[in-house]
Structures are given as structure tokens and as C-alpha cells.
C-alpha positions in Angstrom: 13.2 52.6 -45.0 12.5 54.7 -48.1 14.5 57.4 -46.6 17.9 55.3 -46.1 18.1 54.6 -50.0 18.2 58.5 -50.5 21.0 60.4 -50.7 22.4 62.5 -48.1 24.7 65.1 -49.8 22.3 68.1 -48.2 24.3 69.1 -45.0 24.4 65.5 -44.6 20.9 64.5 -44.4 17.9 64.1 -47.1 15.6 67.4 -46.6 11.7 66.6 -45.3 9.0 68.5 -47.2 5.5 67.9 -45.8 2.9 69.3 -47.8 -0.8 69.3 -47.4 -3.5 68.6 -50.3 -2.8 68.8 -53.8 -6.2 68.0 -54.9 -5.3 67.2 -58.8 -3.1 70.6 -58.9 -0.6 68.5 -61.0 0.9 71.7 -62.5 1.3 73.3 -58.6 2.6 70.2 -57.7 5.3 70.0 -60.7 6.0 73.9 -59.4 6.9 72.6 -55.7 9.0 69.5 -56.6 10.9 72.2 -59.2 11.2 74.1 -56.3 12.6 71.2 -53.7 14.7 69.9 -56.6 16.6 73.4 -57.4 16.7 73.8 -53.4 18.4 70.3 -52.6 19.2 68.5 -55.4 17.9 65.3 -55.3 18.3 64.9 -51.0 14.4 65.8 -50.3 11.3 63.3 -49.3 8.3 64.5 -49.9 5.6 64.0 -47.0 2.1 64.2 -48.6 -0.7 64.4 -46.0 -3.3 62.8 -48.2 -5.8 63.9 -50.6 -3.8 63.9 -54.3 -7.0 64.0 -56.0 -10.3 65.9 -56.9 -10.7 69.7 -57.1 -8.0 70.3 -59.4 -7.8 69.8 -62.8 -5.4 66.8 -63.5 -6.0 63.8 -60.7 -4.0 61.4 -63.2 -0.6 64.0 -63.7 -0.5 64.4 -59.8 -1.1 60.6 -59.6 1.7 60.0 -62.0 4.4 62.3 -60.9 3.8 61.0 -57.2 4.2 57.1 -58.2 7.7 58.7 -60.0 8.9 60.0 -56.9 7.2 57.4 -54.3 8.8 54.2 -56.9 12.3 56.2 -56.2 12.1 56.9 -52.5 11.7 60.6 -52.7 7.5 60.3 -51.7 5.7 59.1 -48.7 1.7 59.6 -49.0 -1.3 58.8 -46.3 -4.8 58.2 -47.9 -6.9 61.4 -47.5 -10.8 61.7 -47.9 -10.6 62.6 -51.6 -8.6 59.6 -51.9 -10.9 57.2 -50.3 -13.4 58.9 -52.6 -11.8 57.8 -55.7 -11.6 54.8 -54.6 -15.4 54.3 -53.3 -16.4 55.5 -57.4 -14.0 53.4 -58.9 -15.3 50.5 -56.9 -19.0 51.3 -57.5 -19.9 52.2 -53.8 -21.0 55.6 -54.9 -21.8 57.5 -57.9 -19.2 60.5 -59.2 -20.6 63.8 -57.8 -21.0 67.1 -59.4 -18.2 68.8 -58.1 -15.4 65.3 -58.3 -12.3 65.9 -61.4 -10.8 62.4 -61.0 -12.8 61.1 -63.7 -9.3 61.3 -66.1 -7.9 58.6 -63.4 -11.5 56.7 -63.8 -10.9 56.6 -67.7 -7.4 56.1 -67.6 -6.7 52.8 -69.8 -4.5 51.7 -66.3 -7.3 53.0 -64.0 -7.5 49.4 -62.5 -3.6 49.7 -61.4 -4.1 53.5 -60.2 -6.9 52.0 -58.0 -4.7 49.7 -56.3 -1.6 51.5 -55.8 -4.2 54.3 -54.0 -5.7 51.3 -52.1 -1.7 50.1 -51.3 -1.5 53.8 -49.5 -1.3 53.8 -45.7 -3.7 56.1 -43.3 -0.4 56.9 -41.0 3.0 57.1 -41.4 5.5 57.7 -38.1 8.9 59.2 -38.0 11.1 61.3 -36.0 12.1 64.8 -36.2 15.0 65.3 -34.0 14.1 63.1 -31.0 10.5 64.4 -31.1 8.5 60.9 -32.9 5.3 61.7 -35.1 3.2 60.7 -37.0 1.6 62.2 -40.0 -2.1 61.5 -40.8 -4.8 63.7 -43.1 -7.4 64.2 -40.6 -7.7 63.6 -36.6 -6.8 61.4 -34.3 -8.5 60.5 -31.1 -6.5 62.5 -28.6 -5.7 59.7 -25.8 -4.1 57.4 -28.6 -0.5 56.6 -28.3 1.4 56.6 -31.3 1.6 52.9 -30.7 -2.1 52.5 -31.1 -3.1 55.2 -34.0 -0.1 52.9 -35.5 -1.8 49.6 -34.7 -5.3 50.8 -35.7 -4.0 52.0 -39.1 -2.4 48.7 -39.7 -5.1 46.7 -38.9 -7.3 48.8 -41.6 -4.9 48.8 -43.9 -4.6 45.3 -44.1 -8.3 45.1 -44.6 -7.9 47.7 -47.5 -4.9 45.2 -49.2 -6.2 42.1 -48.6 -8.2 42.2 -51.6 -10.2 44.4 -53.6 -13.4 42.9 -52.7 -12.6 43.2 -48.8 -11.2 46.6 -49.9 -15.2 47.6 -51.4 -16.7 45.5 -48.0 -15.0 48.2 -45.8 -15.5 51.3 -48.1 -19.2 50.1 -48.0 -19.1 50.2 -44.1 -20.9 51.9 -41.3 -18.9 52.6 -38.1 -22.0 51.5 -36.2 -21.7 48.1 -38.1 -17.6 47.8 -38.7 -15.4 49.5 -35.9 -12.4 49.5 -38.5 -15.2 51.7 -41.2 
């Protein structure tokens, strides 16, 4: 696991930092991993729960610092809404609304590769804390689901979101009525 390749000089483990939505705050973003950094050196994961872009002002410099920490097992990221909505633009399934800021990853000259390591994201990522398993999602979760089947379920669409990019567009063009996995 990404975690196992980190290193463990903080009290002998590598230091969990969940964080919610940073929403293109590149700059407040740069501020927290400054602060995890001076904090625990270079033992710290951070657990992003989705939605890394739109709202603030610089989608692209959020994008880029998390690919940086993700490519060097120090970031784990879900897909959020604003995330999904990047990707539904940048595949043509809807236009760019008044009040989106990721148009500086849309005109990015490797837009087509920001695209697909968003697409690459998962919707749920488990661990443990302790002996207590989780799992860390950006929205709800039916309550009678098992971790086993959130796990499953998110696989399954995930797979569909990987397979290719125009499998990737049929889903983000989907109705729940008309695709149970939409």
C-alpha cells in the first residue's frame, strides 16, 4: 500500500491527515502541507475527501501539488462532485457554469492527462484506525451497506470510469433510472 513505502520515523508510524475540500485553494492547500511537513517531517499521508477543484482560484496548483504528493505516497484522494464536474466539462457532457474556476485545468496544454489521472481517482478508499476499519468517501453512503459492499460498488464504478474515456463520458452522461452504477 501507498502508506508502507512511507517512512515511519514519527513515534513510529506515518501521521494521517484527513482533510475535507480544497476547492482550487492551491495557496491554503500549500499552507496545510507546510504545516504537516514542519509537524512530521516527511511521515504524514494526506487523506483528501474529494472535491480538489472549483471555487477557488487555482484548480491546476491544487491539481499539481496533489499528483506531487499522491506520485510519492504521501496523498490518497476520493472523487468529489466538483471533481466529477470537471470531468463532465472536459468531456463535453455539460457546459462550464457561471460560478466553475477550473477552466486553468481545461486550458492547461496537459489538460487531456489532468483529465485522466482525475478519472484514475477512486469514489472510496478503506483503512483502519486502530482496530476500528473505515472508509473515507465525499458524500453518503446508504446506511445498511457493509463496508464490503460500498467497497464493491465503488469498484465496479470505477472500473467503468477506467475502462476508457468513452465508457468514462457513457456513465457521466447517465441517469440512475437508466444506469444503476450513474
Amino acid at each position: 500500500s501507498a502508506s508502507d513505502a512511507l517512512p515511519t520515523g514519527y513515534a513510529g508510524r506515518v501521521q494521517r491527515i484527513f482533510a475535507g475540500d480544497v476547492q482550487g485553494c492551491a495557496d491554503e492547500f500549500g499552507d496545510l502541507v507546510a504545516r504537516a511537513e514542519q509537524t512530521f517531517g516527511r511521515d504524514f499521508e494526506l487523506w483528501l475527501v474529494g472535491d480538489v477543484v472549483n471555487r477557488g482560484p487555482a484548480s491546476l496548483r491544487a491539481l499539481q501539488r496533489l499528483r506531487a504528493l499522491h506520485d510519492g505516497g504521501r496523498a490518497r484522494v476520493v472523487l468529489g462532485n466538483h471533481d466529477l464536474s470537471l470531468l463532465r466539462v472536459g468531456y463535453g457532457q455539460r457546459d462550464l457554469a457561471s460560478g466553475d474556476t477550473f477552466q486553468d485545468v481545461l486550458e492547461a496544454p496537459d489538460a487531456d492527462a489532468c483529465l485522466e489521472w482525475v478519472r484514475s481517482w477512486p469514489l472510496v478508499e478503506t483503512g483502519r484506525l486502530g482496530t476500528q476499519e473505515f472508509a473515507m468517501v465525499h458524500a453518503s453512503v446508504a446506511p445498511g451497506w457493509s463496508l464490503e459492499e460500498l467497497a464493491a460498488r465503488a469498484r465496479r464504478v470505477e472500473a467503468r470510469l477506467r475502462e476508457s474515456r468513452r465508457e468514462a463520458e457513457r456513465l457521466l452522461a447517465a441517469r440512475p433510472e437508466g444506469d444503476p452504477d450513474a
